[in-house]
C-alpha positions as CSV (number, residue, x, y, z in Angstrom):
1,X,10.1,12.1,13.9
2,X,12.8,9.4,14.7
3,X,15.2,8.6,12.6
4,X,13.8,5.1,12.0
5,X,10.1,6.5,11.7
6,X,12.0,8.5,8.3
7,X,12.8,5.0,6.6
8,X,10.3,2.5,4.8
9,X,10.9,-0.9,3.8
10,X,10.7,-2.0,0.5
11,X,7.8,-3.9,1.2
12,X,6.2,-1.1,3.2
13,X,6.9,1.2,0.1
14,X,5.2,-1.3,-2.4
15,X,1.8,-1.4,0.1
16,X,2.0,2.6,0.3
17,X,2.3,3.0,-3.9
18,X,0.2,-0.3,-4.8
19,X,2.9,-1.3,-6.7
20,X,5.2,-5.0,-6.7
21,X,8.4,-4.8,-4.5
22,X,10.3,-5.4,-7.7
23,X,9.0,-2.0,-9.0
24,X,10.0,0.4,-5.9
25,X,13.6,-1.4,-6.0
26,X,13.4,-0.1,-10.1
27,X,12.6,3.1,-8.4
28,X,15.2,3.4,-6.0
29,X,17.8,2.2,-8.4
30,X,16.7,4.5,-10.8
31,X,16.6,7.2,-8.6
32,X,12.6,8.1,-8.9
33,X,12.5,7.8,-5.0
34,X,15.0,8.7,-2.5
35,X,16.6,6.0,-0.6
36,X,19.4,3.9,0.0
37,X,21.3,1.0,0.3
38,X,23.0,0.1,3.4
39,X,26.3,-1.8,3.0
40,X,26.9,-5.0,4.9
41,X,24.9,-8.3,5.4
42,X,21.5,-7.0,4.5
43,X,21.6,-4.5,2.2
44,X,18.3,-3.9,1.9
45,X,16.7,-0.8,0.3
46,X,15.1,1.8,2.8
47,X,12.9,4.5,1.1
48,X,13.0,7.9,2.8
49,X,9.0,8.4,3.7
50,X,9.0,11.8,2.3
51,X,9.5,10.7,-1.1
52,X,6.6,8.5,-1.2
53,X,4.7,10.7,0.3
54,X,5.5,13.0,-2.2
55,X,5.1,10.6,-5.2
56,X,1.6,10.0,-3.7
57,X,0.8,14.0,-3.9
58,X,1.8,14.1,-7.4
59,X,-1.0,11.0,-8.0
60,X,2.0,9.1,-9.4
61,X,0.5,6.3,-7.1
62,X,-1.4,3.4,-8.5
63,X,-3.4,3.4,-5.1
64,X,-4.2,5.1,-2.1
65,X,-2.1,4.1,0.7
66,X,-3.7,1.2,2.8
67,X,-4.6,3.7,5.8
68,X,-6.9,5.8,4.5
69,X,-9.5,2.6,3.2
70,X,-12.4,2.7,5.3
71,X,-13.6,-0.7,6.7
72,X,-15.7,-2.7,5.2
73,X,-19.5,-2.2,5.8
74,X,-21.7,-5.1,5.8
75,X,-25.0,-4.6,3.7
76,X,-26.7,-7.1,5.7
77,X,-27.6,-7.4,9.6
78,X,-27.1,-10.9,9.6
79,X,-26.9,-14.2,7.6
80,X,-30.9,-15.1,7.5
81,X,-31.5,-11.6,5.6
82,X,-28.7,-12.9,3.0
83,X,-29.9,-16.1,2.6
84,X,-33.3,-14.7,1.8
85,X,-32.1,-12.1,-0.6
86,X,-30.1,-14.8,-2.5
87,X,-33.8,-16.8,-2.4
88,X,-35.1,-13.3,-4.3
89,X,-32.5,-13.6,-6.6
90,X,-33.2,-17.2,-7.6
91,X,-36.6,-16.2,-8.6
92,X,-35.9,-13.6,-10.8
């Protein structure tokens, strides 16, 4: 693993936890997650990978990270089958 591929954003770290941005900087400033703060014009919070992944295995996540959703499935083959459902609906 690079050393770039080790680092998450905070925005990356708030899609991974389901949690605001405002909450992982809590974190890091708190010290739940590992991560720092580089000094200069950006400053901006990277979160060492490993530490959410290992806040996810504890189930400390409010959500499973984005990748493992499955896509959508459409229950319908096309629109006229909806349209007629809807119709059954109506009558009911």
């Amino acid at each position: 693993m690079t050393e770039l591929n080790r680092w998450l954003t905070v925005k990356q770290t708030a899609a991974q936890l389901g949690i605001c941005a405002y909450s992982v900087r809590n974190m890091c400033e708190r010290g739940v997650l590992q991560a720092y703060r580089p000094t200069g014009p950006t400053g901006h919070w990277r979160v060492l990978k490993a530490s959410v992944q290992e806040h996810i295995r504890k189930g400390l996540a409010h959500t499973a990270p984005a990748e493992v959703f499955e896509e959508p499935q459409d229950d319908f083959d096309d629109i006229d089958e909806t349209f007629a459902l809807i119709d059954e609906i109506k009558k009911l």
